[in-house]
N, C-alpha and C positions, 0 to 999 in steps of 0.2 A: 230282741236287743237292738236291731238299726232301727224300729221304731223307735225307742226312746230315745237314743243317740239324735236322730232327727226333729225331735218335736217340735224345736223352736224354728225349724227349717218354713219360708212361709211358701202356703202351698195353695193353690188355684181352686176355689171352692165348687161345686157341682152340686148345680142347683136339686137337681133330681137325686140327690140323696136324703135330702132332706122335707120330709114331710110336707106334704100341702101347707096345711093349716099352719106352720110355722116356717114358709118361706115369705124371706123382702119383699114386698110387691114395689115393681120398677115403675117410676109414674114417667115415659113420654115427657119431653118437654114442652107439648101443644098443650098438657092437662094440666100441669104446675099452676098453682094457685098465682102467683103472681103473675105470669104471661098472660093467663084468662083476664086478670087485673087489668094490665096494660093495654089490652086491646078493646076492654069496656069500657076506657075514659079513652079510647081516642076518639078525635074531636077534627074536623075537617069541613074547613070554613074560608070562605075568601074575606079577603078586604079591598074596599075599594081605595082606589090610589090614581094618579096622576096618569095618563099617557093608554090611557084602555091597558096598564100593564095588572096582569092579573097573579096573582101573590096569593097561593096556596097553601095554607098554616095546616100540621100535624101535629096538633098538640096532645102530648101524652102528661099527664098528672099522678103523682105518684103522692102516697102521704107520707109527713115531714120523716116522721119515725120508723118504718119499718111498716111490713108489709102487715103481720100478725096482728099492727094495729086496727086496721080497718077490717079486721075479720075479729077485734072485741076478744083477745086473748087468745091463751094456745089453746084453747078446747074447741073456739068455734073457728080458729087455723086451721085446725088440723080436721073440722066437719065441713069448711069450706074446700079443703082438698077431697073432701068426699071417703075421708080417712084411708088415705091410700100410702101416705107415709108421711114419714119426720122431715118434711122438705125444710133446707134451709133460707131460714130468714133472712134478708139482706139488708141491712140497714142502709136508710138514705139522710145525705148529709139537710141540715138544718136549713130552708129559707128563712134568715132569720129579719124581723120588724128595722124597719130604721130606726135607730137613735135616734133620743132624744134632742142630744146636741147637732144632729144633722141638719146642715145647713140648704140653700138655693145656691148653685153656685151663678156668679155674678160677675163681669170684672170690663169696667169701662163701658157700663153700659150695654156690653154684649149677652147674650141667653148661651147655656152649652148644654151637649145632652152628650150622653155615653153610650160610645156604640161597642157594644163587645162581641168578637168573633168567636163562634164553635167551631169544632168539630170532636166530635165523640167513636172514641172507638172500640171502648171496654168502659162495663157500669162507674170503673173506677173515675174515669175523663168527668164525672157528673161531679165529683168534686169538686174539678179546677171552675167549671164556669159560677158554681154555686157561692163557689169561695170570691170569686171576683166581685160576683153581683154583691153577695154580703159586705162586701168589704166596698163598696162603693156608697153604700147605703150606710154605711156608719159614720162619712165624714160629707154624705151629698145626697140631696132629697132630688137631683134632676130624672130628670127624661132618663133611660137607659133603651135602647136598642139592642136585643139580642140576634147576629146574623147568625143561621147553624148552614155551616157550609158542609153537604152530603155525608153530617152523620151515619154510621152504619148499624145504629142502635138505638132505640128509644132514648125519647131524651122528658127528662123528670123538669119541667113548666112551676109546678105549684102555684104557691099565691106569690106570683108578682106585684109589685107596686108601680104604678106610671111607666110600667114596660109592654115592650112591643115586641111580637117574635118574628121574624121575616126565618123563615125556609126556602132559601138562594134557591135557584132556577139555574145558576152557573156554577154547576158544580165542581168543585177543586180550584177555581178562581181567588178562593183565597183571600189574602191582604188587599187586593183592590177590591173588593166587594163593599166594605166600609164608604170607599169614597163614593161607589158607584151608585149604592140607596141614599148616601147625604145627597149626592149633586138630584136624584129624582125628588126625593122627600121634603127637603130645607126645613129640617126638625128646629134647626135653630140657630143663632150666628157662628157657632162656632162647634166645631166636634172634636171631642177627645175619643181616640182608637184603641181599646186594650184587647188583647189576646185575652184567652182564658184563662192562659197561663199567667199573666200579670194581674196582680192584686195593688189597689191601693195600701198604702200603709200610712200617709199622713196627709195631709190637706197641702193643694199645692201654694205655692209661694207668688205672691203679684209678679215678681222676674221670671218665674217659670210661665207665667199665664201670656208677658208680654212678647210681641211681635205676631205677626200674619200665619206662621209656621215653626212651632218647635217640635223636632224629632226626639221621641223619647233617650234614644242611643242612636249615633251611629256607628258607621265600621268603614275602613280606609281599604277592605279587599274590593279592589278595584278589575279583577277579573271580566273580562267581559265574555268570554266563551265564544264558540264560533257562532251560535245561535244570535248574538245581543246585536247585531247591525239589524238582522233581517226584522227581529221584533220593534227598534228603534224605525225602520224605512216602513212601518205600516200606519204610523202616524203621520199625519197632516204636518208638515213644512218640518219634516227632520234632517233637511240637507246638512243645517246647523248644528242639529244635536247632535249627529253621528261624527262632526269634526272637532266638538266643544269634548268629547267622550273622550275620544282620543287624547287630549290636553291634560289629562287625569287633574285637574281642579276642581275634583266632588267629591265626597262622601256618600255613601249610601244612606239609607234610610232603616236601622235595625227592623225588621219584621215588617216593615212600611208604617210602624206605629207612630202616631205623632198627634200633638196637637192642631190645627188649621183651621183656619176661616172659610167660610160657605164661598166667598167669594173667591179667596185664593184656585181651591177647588172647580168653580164656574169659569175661570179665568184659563186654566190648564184645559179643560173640555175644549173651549172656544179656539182656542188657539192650534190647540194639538190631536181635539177626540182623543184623548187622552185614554180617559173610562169606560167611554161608549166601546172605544175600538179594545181595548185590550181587554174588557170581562172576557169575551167570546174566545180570544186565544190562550188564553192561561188555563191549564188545567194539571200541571206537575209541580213538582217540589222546583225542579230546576228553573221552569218558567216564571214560578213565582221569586225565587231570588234573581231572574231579570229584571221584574216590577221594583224589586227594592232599589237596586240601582236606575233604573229609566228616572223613578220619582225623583232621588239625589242629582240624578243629570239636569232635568226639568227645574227644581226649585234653582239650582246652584247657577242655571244660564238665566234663569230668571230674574235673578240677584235677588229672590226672597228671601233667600238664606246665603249665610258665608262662614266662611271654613272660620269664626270665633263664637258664632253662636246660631249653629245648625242644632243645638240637640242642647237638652234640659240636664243630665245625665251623664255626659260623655261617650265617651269611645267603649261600647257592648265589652270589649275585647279583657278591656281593665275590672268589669263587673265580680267579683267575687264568686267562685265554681260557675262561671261564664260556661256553656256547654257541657255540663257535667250532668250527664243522666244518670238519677240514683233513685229515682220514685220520690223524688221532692217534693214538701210540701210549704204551705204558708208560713208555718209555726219553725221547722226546721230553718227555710231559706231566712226568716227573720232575726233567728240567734245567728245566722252566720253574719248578715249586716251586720248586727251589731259588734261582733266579734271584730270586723273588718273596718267598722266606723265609718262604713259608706253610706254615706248622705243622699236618699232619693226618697222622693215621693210615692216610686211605682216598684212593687217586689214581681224580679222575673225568677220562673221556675225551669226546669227543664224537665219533659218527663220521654222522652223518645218516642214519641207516637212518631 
Protein backbone atom coordinates (compact mmCIF):
# COMPACT_ATOMS: atom_id res chain seq x y z
CA UNK A 1 0.00 0.00 0.00
CA UNK A 2 2.89 2.92 0.87
CA UNK A 3 4.30 1.68 -2.45
CA UNK A 4 1.65 2.91 -4.37
CA UNK A 5 0.85 5.73 -2.20
CA UNK A 6 4.52 6.68 -3.18
CA UNK A 7 5.04 6.09 -6.77
CA UNK A 8 5.14 9.38 -8.03
CA UNK A 9 7.69 10.10 -5.18
CA UNK A 10 11.01 10.64 -7.40
CA UNK A 11 13.64 8.29 -6.21
CA UNK A 12 17.50 7.95 -6.83
CA UNK A 13 18.02 5.38 -9.52
CA UNK A 14 20.73 2.37 -8.87
CA UNK A 15 22.59 1.65 -11.40
CA UNK A 16 23.19 -2.11 -10.43
CA UNK A 17 19.75 -2.95 -10.54
CA UNK A 18 19.35 -2.90 -13.60
CA UNK A 19 20.79 -5.29 -16.05
CA UNK A 20 24.10 -4.82 -18.02
CA UNK A 21 22.83 -4.94 -21.42
CA UNK A 22 20.22 -2.16 -20.61
CA UNK A 23 22.17 0.29 -18.46
CA UNK A 24 22.99 4.25 -19.79
CA UNK A 25 26.47 4.23 -20.63
CA UNK A 26 28.00 7.47 -19.17
CA UNK A 27 30.31 9.09 -21.95
CA UNK A 28 33.24 11.31 -19.93
CA UNK A 29 33.40 14.54 -21.16
CA UNK A 30 37.26 14.02 -22.75
CA UNK A 31 35.05 11.26 -25.20
CA UNK A 32 32.07 13.58 -26.29
CA UNK A 33 31.93 13.80 -29.80
CA UNK A 34 32.19 17.49 -29.96
CA UNK A 35 35.08 18.12 -27.42
CA UNK A 36 37.07 15.49 -29.73
CA UNK A 37 35.78 18.01 -32.36
CA UNK A 38 37.19 21.02 -30.85
CA UNK A 39 40.43 19.83 -30.24
CA UNK A 40 40.94 18.55 -33.95
CA UNK A 41 40.37 21.85 -35.59
CA UNK A 42 42.59 23.56 -33.23
CA UNK A 43 45.03 25.32 -35.03
CA UNK A 44 48.10 27.22 -33.54
CA UNK A 45 50.04 29.60 -35.57
CA UNK A 46 51.92 32.91 -35.25
CA UNK A 47 51.76 35.93 -37.23
CA UNK A 48 54.24 38.12 -37.91
CA UNK A 49 53.78 41.78 -36.68
CA UNK A 50 55.66 44.90 -35.90
CA UNK A 51 58.19 45.20 -32.68
CA UNK A 52 59.59 41.10 -32.79
CA UNK A 53 55.92 41.19 -30.79
CA UNK A 54 54.90 37.69 -31.11
CA UNK A 55 50.83 36.99 -31.27
CA UNK A 56 49.91 33.52 -30.82
CA UNK A 57 46.31 32.58 -32.46
CA UNK A 58 44.18 29.52 -30.97
CA UNK A 59 41.82 29.05 -33.32
CA UNK A 60 38.99 26.71 -32.87
CA UNK A 61 36.36 26.21 -35.86
CA UNK A 62 33.19 24.98 -35.31
CA UNK A 63 30.51 24.31 -38.25
CA UNK A 64 27.86 26.97 -38.79
CA UNK A 65 24.96 24.48 -37.84
CA UNK A 66 25.55 22.17 -35.22
CA UNK A 67 27.84 19.57 -34.36
CA UNK A 68 25.60 16.35 -35.87
CA UNK A 69 26.33 18.19 -39.13
CA UNK A 70 29.77 17.38 -39.75
CA UNK A 71 29.38 13.94 -38.56
CA UNK A 72 26.43 13.76 -41.98
CA UNK A 73 23.41 13.05 -39.77
CA UNK A 74 22.24 11.26 -36.53
CA UNK A 75 23.22 7.79 -37.49
CA UNK A 76 26.94 8.73 -38.32
CA UNK A 77 26.59 11.29 -34.70
CA UNK A 78 25.79 8.99 -32.86
CA UNK A 79 28.76 6.17 -34.81
CA UNK A 80 31.08 9.01 -34.55
CA UNK A 81 30.37 8.88 -30.55
CA UNK A 82 31.39 5.38 -30.93
CA UNK A 83 27.62 4.81 -30.10
CA UNK A 84 28.01 5.24 -26.63
CA UNK A 85 24.98 7.54 -26.15
CA UNK A 86 22.31 10.36 -27.29
CA UNK A 87 24.76 13.07 -26.48
CA UNK A 88 23.27 16.29 -27.02
CA UNK A 89 23.68 18.55 -29.91
CA UNK A 90 24.48 22.12 -29.48
CA UNK A 91 23.64 24.34 -32.03
CA UNK A 92 26.04 27.16 -33.23
CA UNK A 93 24.80 30.54 -34.12
CA UNK A 94 25.03 31.51 -37.95
CA UNK A 95 28.42 33.33 -39.41
CA UNK A 96 26.42 34.69 -41.73
CA UNK A 97 27.75 36.25 -45.68
CA UNK A 98 27.89 40.03 -45.93
CA UNK A 99 25.25 41.81 -47.78
CA UNK A 100 24.75 42.62 -50.64
CA UNK A 101 24.07 46.33 -49.82
CA UNK A 102 27.28 46.35 -47.62
CA UNK A 103 29.24 49.09 -48.13
CA UNK A 104 33.44 50.30 -47.72
CA UNK A 105 33.03 52.54 -44.92
CA UNK A 106 34.73 55.88 -46.02
CA UNK A 107 34.35 59.42 -44.70
CA UNK A 108 36.63 62.46 -45.58
CA UNK A 109 39.01 60.61 -47.08
CA UNK A 110 39.80 58.43 -44.03
CA UNK A 111 40.01 54.08 -44.06
CA UNK A 112 38.15 52.55 -40.69
CA UNK A 113 38.40 49.07 -39.53
CA UNK A 114 36.37 47.43 -36.53
CA UNK A 115 37.94 46.19 -33.75
CA UNK A 116 35.70 44.02 -31.61
CA UNK A 117 36.47 42.75 -27.98
CA UNK A 118 35.78 39.03 -26.46
CA UNK A 119 35.71 37.46 -23.91
CA UNK A 120 33.84 34.21 -23.55
CA UNK A 121 32.63 32.41 -20.73
CA UNK A 122 29.74 30.04 -21.44
CA UNK A 123 29.17 28.51 -25.25
CA UNK A 124 26.33 30.94 -24.86
CA UNK A 125 28.98 34.36 -24.97
CA UNK A 126 29.49 32.80 -28.77
CA UNK A 127 26.38 34.50 -29.52
CA UNK A 128 27.13 38.04 -28.54
CA UNK A 129 30.41 38.27 -30.63
CA UNK A 130 28.89 36.25 -33.70
CA UNK A 131 25.94 38.58 -33.65
CA UNK A 132 28.23 41.64 -33.63
CA UNK A 133 30.53 40.47 -36.37
CA UNK A 134 27.02 39.56 -38.34
CA UNK A 135 25.62 42.66 -37.80
CA UNK A 136 28.62 44.70 -38.86
CA UNK A 137 28.76 42.84 -42.01
CA UNK A 138 25.41 43.68 -42.97
CA UNK A 139 25.87 47.55 -43.25
CA UNK A 140 30.11 47.39 -43.76
CA UNK A 141 32.50 45.29 -45.82
CA UNK A 142 35.64 46.78 -43.57
CA UNK A 143 38.62 45.35 -41.95
CA UNK A 144 37.13 43.88 -38.45
CA UNK A 145 39.71 42.96 -35.74
CA UNK A 146 38.60 40.47 -33.33
CA UNK A 147 40.62 40.84 -29.67
CA UNK A 148 39.54 37.67 -27.35
CA UNK A 149 40.76 38.93 -24.02
CA UNK A 150 41.33 35.33 -21.73
CA UNK A 151 38.36 33.47 -22.81
CA UNK A 152 37.83 30.43 -20.75
CA UNK A 153 36.34 28.37 -23.40
CA UNK A 154 36.66 27.58 -26.93
CA UNK A 155 35.83 30.03 -29.07
CA UNK A 156 33.78 29.18 -32.57
CA UNK A 157 36.41 31.41 -35.63
CA UNK A 158 34.39 29.91 -38.74
CA UNK A 159 34.61 31.57 -41.98
CA UNK A 160 35.57 35.00 -41.23
CA UNK A 161 35.77 37.63 -44.08
CA UNK A 162 38.79 40.35 -44.11
CA UNK A 163 39.07 39.30 -40.23
CA UNK A 164 41.92 39.03 -37.99
CA UNK A 165 41.96 37.11 -34.53
CA UNK A 166 44.51 38.51 -32.06
CA UNK A 167 44.45 36.31 -28.61
CA UNK A 168 45.71 39.14 -26.07
CA UNK A 169 48.76 38.25 -24.18
CA UNK A 170 47.32 40.85 -21.26
CA UNK A 171 44.94 39.13 -20.03
CA UNK A 172 41.87 40.95 -18.33
CA UNK A 173 43.29 44.22 -19.72
CA UNK A 174 40.32 44.62 -21.29
CA UNK A 175 38.86 47.99 -23.02
CA UNK A 176 42.37 49.27 -23.42
CA UNK A 177 43.49 46.43 -25.39
CA UNK A 178 41.65 47.99 -28.49
CA UNK A 179 43.83 51.06 -28.44
CA UNK A 180 46.90 49.15 -27.58
CA UNK A 181 46.88 46.54 -31.16
CA UNK A 182 45.65 49.98 -33.10
CA UNK A 183 48.47 52.11 -31.79
CA UNK A 184 51.10 48.82 -32.67
CA UNK A 185 49.05 47.66 -35.91
CA UNK A 186 47.78 51.21 -37.67
CA UNK A 187 45.01 48.97 -39.57
CA UNK A 188 43.73 52.14 -40.62
CA UNK A 189 42.85 55.94 -40.08
CA UNK A 190 40.55 55.48 -38.01
CA UNK A 191 39.00 52.73 -35.33
CA UNK A 192 35.58 52.03 -34.29
CA UNK A 193 35.75 49.91 -30.71
CA UNK A 194 32.55 47.60 -30.06
CA UNK A 195 32.08 45.13 -27.16
CA UNK A 196 30.60 41.97 -28.12
CA UNK A 197 27.89 42.91 -26.48
CA UNK A 198 27.21 45.92 -29.05
CA UNK A 199 25.63 45.26 -32.35
CA UNK A 200 25.42 47.64 -35.07
CA UNK A 201 21.82 48.20 -35.96
CA UNK A 202 21.99 51.07 -38.76
CA UNK A 203 24.70 52.79 -40.77
CA UNK A 204 26.32 55.60 -38.96
CA UNK A 205 25.63 59.27 -39.77
CA UNK A 206 28.46 61.85 -41.28
CA UNK A 207 27.83 63.74 -37.63
CA UNK A 208 28.37 60.63 -35.86
CA UNK A 209 31.61 59.99 -38.03
CA UNK A 210 32.77 63.80 -37.50
CA UNK A 211 35.47 65.02 -35.19
CA UNK A 212 39.03 63.22 -33.80
CA UNK A 213 37.16 61.24 -30.98
CA UNK A 214 33.46 60.38 -30.44
CA UNK A 215 32.46 58.21 -27.44
CA UNK A 216 29.80 55.83 -28.05
CA UNK A 217 28.13 56.86 -24.45
CA UNK A 218 29.38 58.51 -21.73
CA UNK A 219 28.51 58.63 -17.87
CA UNK A 220 28.99 61.58 -15.46
CA UNK A 221 30.01 58.96 -12.21
CA UNK A 222 32.91 60.67 -11.56
CA UNK A 223 34.16 58.50 -8.69
CA UNK A 224 37.63 58.19 -8.58
CA UNK A 225 38.29 55.52 -5.72
CA UNK A 226 41.22 55.43 -3.51
CA UNK A 227 43.02 53.39 -6.23
CA UNK A 228 42.55 56.35 -9.38
CA UNK A 229 45.64 58.78 -8.39
CA UNK A 230 48.10 55.89 -7.98
CA UNK A 231 47.08 54.46 -11.61
CA UNK A 232 46.92 58.24 -12.94
CA UNK A 233 50.81 59.04 -11.21
CA UNK A 234 52.20 55.90 -13.46
CA UNK A 235 51.81 57.81 -16.45
CA UNK A 236 54.31 60.21 -17.88
CA UNK A 237 53.66 64.13 -16.98
CA UNK A 238 50.40 63.34 -14.78
CA UNK A 239 51.07 66.19 -12.25
CA UNK A 240 48.22 67.92 -14.51
CA UNK A 241 46.07 65.16 -14.83
CA UNK A 242 45.69 64.21 -11.23
CA UNK A 243 44.64 68.16 -10.50
CA UNK A 244 42.53 68.57 -14.03
CA UNK A 245 40.51 65.13 -12.17
CA UNK A 246 39.95 66.78 -9.33
CA UNK A 247 38.11 69.83 -11.37
CA UNK A 248 35.45 67.07 -12.26
CA UNK A 249 35.23 68.72 -15.97
CA UNK A 250 35.01 65.09 -17.52
CA UNK A 251 33.04 62.50 -18.43
CA UNK A 252 33.97 59.14 -18.78
CA UNK A 253 34.19 57.19 -21.53
CA UNK A 254 31.11 54.29 -21.36
CA UNK A 255 33.10 50.86 -21.78
CA UNK A 256 36.04 52.98 -23.16
CA UNK A 257 34.14 52.49 -26.56
CA UNK A 258 34.35 55.08 -28.93
CA UNK A 259 35.26 56.13 -32.30
CA UNK A 260 39.12 57.74 -32.79
CA UNK A 261 41.77 58.52 -35.03
CA UNK A 262 45.18 56.55 -35.16
CA UNK A 263 46.64 59.73 -34.51
CA UNK A 264 44.52 60.96 -31.65
CA UNK A 265 45.64 57.47 -30.15
CA UNK A 266 49.74 58.14 -31.14
CA UNK A 267 49.34 61.49 -29.61
CA UNK A 268 48.11 60.09 -26.01
CA UNK A 269 51.12 57.22 -26.16
CA UNK A 270 53.60 60.18 -26.81
CA UNK A 271 52.51 62.27 -24.36
CA UNK A 272 51.34 60.12 -21.58
CA UNK A 273 52.44 56.12 -22.45
CA UNK A 274 49.31 56.11 -22.11
CA UNK A 275 48.78 52.11 -23.49
CA UNK A 276 52.02 50.97 -23.30
CA UNK A 277 51.98 51.71 -19.39
CA UNK A 278 48.55 50.88 -18.52
CA UNK A 279 48.00 47.17 -20.56
CA UNK A 280 50.52 45.75 -18.03
CA UNK A 281 48.53 47.10 -14.93
CA UNK A 282 44.87 46.34 -15.67
CA UNK A 283 43.69 43.17 -14.92
CA UNK A 284 40.09 43.54 -12.76
CA UNK A 285 36.83 44.74 -13.47
CA UNK A 286 37.71 47.75 -11.08
CA UNK A 287 40.86 48.64 -12.88
CA UNK A 288 39.20 48.65 -15.92
CA UNK A 289 36.45 51.13 -14.90
CA UNK A 290 39.67 53.33 -13.92
CA UNK A 291 40.76 53.20 -17.65
CA UNK A 292 37.35 54.44 -18.62
CA UNK A 293 37.71 57.38 -16.58
CA UNK A 294 41.84 58.00 -17.11
CA UNK A 295 40.59 58.14 -21.19
CA UNK A 296 37.62 60.83 -20.28
CA UNK A 297 40.32 62.76 -18.03
CA UNK A 298 43.00 62.51 -21.04
CA UNK A 299 40.62 63.46 -24.08
CA UNK A 300 38.74 66.23 -21.94
CA UNK A 301 42.40 68.00 -20.76
CA UNK A 302 43.17 67.60 -24.11
CA UNK A 303 40.35 69.54 -25.31
CA UNK A 304 39.75 66.74 -28.05
CA UNK A 305 36.42 66.43 -26.63
CA UNK A 306 34.00 68.75 -24.67
CA UNK A 307 31.28 68.19 -22.42
CA UNK A 308 28.55 69.17 -25.96
CA UNK A 309 29.95 66.61 -28.10
CA UNK A 310 32.00 63.93 -26.17
CA UNK A 311 29.73 60.99 -27.21
CA UNK A 312 27.41 59.96 -30.43
CA UNK A 313 24.76 58.62 -27.97
CA UNK A 314 24.51 60.29 -24.87
CA UNK A 315 24.69 59.85 -21.21
CA UNK A 316 24.84 55.36 -20.88
CA UNK A 317 22.70 56.17 -17.94
CA UNK A 318 19.37 57.37 -20.14
CA UNK A 319 19.89 54.23 -22.52
CA UNK A 320 16.64 52.12 -22.22
CA UNK A 321 17.14 48.79 -19.55
CA UNK A 322 20.62 50.51 -19.16
CA UNK A 323 22.24 47.77 -16.75
CA UNK A 324 19.51 45.40 -16.74
CA UNK A 325 20.70 41.76 -16.86
CA UNK A 326 18.17 39.43 -18.25
CA UNK A 327 20.02 37.18 -20.80
CA UNK A 328 19.45 39.91 -23.46
CA UNK A 329 19.52 39.57 -26.82
CA UNK A 330 19.84 41.44 -30.30
CA UNK A 331 16.27 40.94 -31.37
CA UNK A 332 14.86 41.62 -27.81
CA UNK A 333 17.00 44.76 -26.95
CA UNK A 334 15.89 45.94 -30.66
CA UNK A 335 11.92 46.03 -29.81
CA UNK A 336 12.74 47.64 -26.85
CA UNK A 337 14.57 50.76 -28.93
CA UNK A 338 12.08 50.90 -30.72
CA UNK A 339 9.48 50.85 -28.13
CA UNK A 340 11.62 53.59 -26.47
CA UNK A 341 12.17 55.55 -29.87
CA UNK A 342 15.92 55.77 -29.14
CA UNK A 343 17.90 56.83 -31.88
CA UNK A 344 21.45 54.94 -32.15
CA UNK A 345 23.33 53.48 -34.42
CA UNK A 346 24.99 50.88 -31.89
CA UNK A 347 22.49 48.21 -29.80
CA UNK A 348 24.01 47.65 -26.21
CA UNK A 349 23.12 44.40 -24.35
CA UNK A 350 23.69 43.42 -20.82
CA UNK A 351 24.37 39.93 -20.18
CA UNK A 352 26.30 39.66 -16.52
CA UNK A 353 29.34 37.88 -17.33
Amino acid sequence: MSSWANRHLLRKRDLSQIPEPFRPIIVPRVDRPEVILSETFQMKYTRESSDDMDDTKNQIIYPNDSFRSLFGGTDAFKSGAKEKSNSTVYPVKKIEPSRASAIELAYQGKSYVFVLLRNLRTTRDNDLWITSYNKIRQFYTNKIVIIDDNSSINTVNGKLVNTEIIMSEWNGAGEILPYYYFLLNKWADRMIFLHDSMFMYRPFTNSELDGSVKFHWYFGNKDLGGKFSAYLSLLKNHDALIEYAKGMQWNGCFGGASIIDLGIVQQLEETYSLFSTLVSAIRTRKEREIFERILGIVLYYEQVVDENMCSNFGEIAKYPGAFVSDQNNFDTAAHQLSQARYDTAIIKVWRGR
